[in-house]
N, C-alpha and C positions, 0 to 999 in steps of 0.2 A: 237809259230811257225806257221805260214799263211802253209792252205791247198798246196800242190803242183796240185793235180788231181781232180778235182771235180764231182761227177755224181748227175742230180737232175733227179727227177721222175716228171712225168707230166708237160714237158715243152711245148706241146702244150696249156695249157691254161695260160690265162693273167699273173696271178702271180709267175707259174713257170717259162713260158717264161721272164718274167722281171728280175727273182733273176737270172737266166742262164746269160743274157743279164748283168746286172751290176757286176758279178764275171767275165767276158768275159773281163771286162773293165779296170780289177784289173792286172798289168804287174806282180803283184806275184803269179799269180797262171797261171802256165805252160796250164794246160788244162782244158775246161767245157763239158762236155758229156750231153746232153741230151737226155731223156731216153721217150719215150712216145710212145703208140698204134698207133696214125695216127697221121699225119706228120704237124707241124705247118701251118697256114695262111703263104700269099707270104709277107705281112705286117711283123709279127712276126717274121719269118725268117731275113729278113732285120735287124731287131733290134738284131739279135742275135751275129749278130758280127761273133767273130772264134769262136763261139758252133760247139761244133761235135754232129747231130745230128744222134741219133740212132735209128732205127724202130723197138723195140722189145716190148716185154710182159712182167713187170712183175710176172704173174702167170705162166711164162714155165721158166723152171731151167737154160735155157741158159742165163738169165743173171747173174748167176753166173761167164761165160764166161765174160762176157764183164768188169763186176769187176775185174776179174783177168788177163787179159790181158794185161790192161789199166793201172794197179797198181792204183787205186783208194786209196786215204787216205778217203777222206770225202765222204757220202752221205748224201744226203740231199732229205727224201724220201716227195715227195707231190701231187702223182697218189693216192687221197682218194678223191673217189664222193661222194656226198652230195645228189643227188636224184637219183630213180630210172632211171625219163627221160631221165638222163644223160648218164646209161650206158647202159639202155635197159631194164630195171624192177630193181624189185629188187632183184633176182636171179643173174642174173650178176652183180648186184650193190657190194651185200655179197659178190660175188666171187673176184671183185675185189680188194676191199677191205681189206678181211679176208686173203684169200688163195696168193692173190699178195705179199700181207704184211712178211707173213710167208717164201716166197720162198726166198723174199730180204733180210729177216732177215739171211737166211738159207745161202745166199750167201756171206753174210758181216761177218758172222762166219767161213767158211773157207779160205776165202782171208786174209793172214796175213799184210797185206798191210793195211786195215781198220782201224783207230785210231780214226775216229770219225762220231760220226749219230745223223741226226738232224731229227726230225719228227714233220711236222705240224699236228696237234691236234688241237683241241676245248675245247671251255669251257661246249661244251653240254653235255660232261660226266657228270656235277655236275646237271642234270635234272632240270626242272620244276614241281615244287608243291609248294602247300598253306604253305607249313611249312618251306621253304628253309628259311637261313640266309638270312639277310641285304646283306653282302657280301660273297660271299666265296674265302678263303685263300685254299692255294696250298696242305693241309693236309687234308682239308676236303672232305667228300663225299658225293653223291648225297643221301639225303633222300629218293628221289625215285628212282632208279635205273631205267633208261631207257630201256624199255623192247623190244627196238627193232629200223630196220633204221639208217639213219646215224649216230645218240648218240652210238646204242648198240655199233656199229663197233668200233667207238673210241674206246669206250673202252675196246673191246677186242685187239684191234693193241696196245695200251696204255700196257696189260698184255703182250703183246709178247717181247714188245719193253723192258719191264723188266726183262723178262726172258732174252732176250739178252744180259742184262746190267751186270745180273748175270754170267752169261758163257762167257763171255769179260770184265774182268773189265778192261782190256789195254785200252780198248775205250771210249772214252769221249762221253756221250747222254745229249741232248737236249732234253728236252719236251716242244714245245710252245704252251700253250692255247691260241687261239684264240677266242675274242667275234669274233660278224657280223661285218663284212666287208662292207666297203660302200666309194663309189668314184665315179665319173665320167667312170672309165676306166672297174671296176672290177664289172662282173657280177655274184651274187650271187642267196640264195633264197628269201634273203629280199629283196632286191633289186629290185626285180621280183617283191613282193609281193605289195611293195611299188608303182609301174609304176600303178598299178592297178588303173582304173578313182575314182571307187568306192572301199574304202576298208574294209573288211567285219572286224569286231571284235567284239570278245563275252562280250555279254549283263552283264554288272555291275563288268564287267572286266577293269583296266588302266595298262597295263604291265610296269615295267620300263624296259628301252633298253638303253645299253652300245651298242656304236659305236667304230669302230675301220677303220682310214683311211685305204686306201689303200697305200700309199707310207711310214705310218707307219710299217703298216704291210711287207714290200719293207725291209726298216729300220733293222727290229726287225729281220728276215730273214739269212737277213746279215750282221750281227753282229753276228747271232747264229752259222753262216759256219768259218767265220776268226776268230772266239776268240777260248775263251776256259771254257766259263759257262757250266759248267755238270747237271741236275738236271732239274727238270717242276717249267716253269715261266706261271704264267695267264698274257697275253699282251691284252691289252684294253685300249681306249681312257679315261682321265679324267672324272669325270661327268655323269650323266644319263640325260636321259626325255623321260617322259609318253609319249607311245604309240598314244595318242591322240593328245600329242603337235608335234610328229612326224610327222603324218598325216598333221594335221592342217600347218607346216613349209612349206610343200610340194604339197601346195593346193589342198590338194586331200579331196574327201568325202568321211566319215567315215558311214559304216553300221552299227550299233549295231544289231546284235541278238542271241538268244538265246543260248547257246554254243549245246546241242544238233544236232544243226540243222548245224553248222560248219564243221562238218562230209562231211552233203551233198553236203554244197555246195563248199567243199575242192575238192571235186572228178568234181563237175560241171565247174571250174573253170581250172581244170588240164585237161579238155577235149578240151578246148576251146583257150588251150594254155597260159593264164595269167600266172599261178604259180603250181607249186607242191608241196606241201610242206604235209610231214606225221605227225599222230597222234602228237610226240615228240616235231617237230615245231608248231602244233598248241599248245600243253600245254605250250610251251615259251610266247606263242603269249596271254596268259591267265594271266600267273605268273608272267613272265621276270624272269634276269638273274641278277647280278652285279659282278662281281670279283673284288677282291682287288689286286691292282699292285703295291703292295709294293717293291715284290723280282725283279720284274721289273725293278724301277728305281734303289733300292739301290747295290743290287747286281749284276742282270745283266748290269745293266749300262748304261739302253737308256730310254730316260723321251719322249713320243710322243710326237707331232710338234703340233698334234690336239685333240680339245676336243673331246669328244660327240657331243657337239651342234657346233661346227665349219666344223667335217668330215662332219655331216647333208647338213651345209650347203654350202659346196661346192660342195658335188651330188646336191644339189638342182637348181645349172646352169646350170644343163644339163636335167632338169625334166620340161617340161612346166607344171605348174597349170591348173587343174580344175577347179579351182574354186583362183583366187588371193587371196593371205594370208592376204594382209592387208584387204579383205573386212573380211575372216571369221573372223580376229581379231578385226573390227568394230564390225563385226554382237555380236561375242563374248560380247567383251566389252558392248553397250548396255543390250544384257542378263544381265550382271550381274549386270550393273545399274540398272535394272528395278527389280530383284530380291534384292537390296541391299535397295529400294527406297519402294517395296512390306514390306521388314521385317520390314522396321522403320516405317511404315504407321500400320501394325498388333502392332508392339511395344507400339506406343504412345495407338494404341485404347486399347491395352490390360492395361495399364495406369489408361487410363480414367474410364475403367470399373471395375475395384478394387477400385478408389474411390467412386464410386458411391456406391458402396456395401460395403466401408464399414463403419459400424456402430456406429451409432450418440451415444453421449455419452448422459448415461442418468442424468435425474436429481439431485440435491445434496440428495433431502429425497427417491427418488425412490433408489439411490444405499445405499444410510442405513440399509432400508428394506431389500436388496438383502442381506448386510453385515450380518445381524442379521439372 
């Protein structure tokens, strides 16, 4: 049975705005609410079609009201910042996040009208460290437990949202893990990080990186609001590549240094306006991530449009090069012909010089003597 009343949270920004926008589109759902702090782009509005656009707060209890009102069947909650910058440190970052999370939950518990909640999430609860799996599947947990920033928050909204699931079982929940997002349209941290001319990464570190389009990510959204998948899906694009061939695709220059000193120039680089990114995102940026999208395709039902190396590259139309990828993949290639041309050159002389050394056999009565 397709939602009748829809409310999304954080429809001022790109992604919210889109999923508002393409259920707005859908002649089976009577109404879209959009729900956000300050008030869409004159752009975005435009694309919103009939959205009812609402100016409230999820952290004050009125929207409670607005759920009940409206008779809301779905939400579909996706007011969760990802940096500090975004909502003013990180004191309002938590607040929004934590205590927002909580009040929505708090309202979709007494509206009997509620039969279903969808919550965008990440795959950053499953942390970065040296010990993580190959992939991680939907049962597993973080070896490291992220001790803070956008990862912690997940996964305290991730506990709440269970606790809700527990004191409503009428309601059908969604969990969608999210890798990085990346596209032309949708601005992220990587994304950010990536724009960067020079970009800095720690010394004897190659992270692998899952991509995730954005119009997959559109996709995966909207199929999670009209169907009726219950349960946490990891949605990620096909495929990985190192951190280094990412750079290298996107002709940018790569810093190696010391991880140490990543600290410093995290905060030098947040000054200056490039990127923000906390402790948590630089341990991704050390380790990397993979998820397995098994329950993805079989279960949930959506197989993405794009790989990893195809989301790449089609942000990469919209990123002018630093530096043209076909020179670094000359300059490349060369290195490694000279290094390939180095080893066979050490090869044969290491060769030549065991024969030389080794030793002459002796005489027929000299080795008798030795026999004897």
């Amino acid at each position: 049975m397709p939602p009748a009343v829809v409310l999304v949270t954080g429809v001022s920004r790109w992604l919210g705005g889109a999923l508002a926008a393409e259920l707005a589109r859908d002649p089976s759902i009577d109404r879209v609410i959009g729900v956000d702090t300050v008030p869409p782009s004159a752009e975005l509005l435009r694309r919103l079609g009939r959205t009812e656009f609402v100016r409230a707060d999820i952290r004050n209890p009125l929207i409670g009201k607005v759920i009940s009102t409206a008779a809301v069947d779905t939400v579909v909650h996706m007011n969760i910042s990802s940096t500090p910058a975004g909502s003013g440190g990180r004191g309002p970052m938590k607040e929004l996040n934590v205590i927002g999370t909580m009040q929505l939950l708090a309202a979709c518990q007494r509206a009997p009208s509620v039969r279903r909640l969808v919550l965008k999430s990440t795959s950053a609860v499953y942390g970065a460290s040296p010990r993580d799996p190959a992939v991680f599947t939907e049962a597993m947990q973080a070896r490291r437990v992220p001790s803070g920033g956008f990862a912690k928050d997940s996964l305290d909204i991730e506990g709440y949202v269970r606790s809700f699931a527990r004191r409503r079982p009428d309601v059908g929940v969604a969990v969608l893990r999210f890798t990085n997002f990346i596209g032309p349209r949708i601005d992220s941290v990587l994304t950010g990080f990536l724009r960067m001319p020079v970009v800095p990464t720690a010394l004897g570190y190659d992270a692998r990186v899952q991509l995730l389009h954005e119009d997959d990510a559109l996709g995966v959204l909207t199929r999670a609001t009209t169907g009726d998948f219950a349960g946490t899906v990891n949605v990620g694009g096909g495929g990985t590549l190192l951190l280094s061939q990412v750079i290298r695709r996107l002709g940018r220059l790569q810093l190696p240094v010391p991880s140490p000193a990543l600290g410093s120039l995290g905060r030098l680089t947040r000054r200056f306006g490039y990127v923000d990114y906390s402790p948590e995102q630089m341990r991704f940026l050390n380790f990397g991530r993979v998820v397995d999208t098994t329950v993805l395709r079989t279960e949930f039902g959506y197989t993405p449009r794009y790989t990893t190396a195809e989301a790449l590259a089609d942000y990469a139309r919209t990123v002018p090069p630093v530096v043209p990828p076909a020179l670094v993949g000359e300059a490349t290639d060369r290195a490694r012909g000279l290094v390939a041309r180095a080893g066979s050159v050490a090869s044969s002389v290491g060769t030549t010089v065991q024969g030389r050394l080794r030793p002459t056999p002796a005489p027929p009565g000299l080795r008798a003597v030795r026999d004897a």
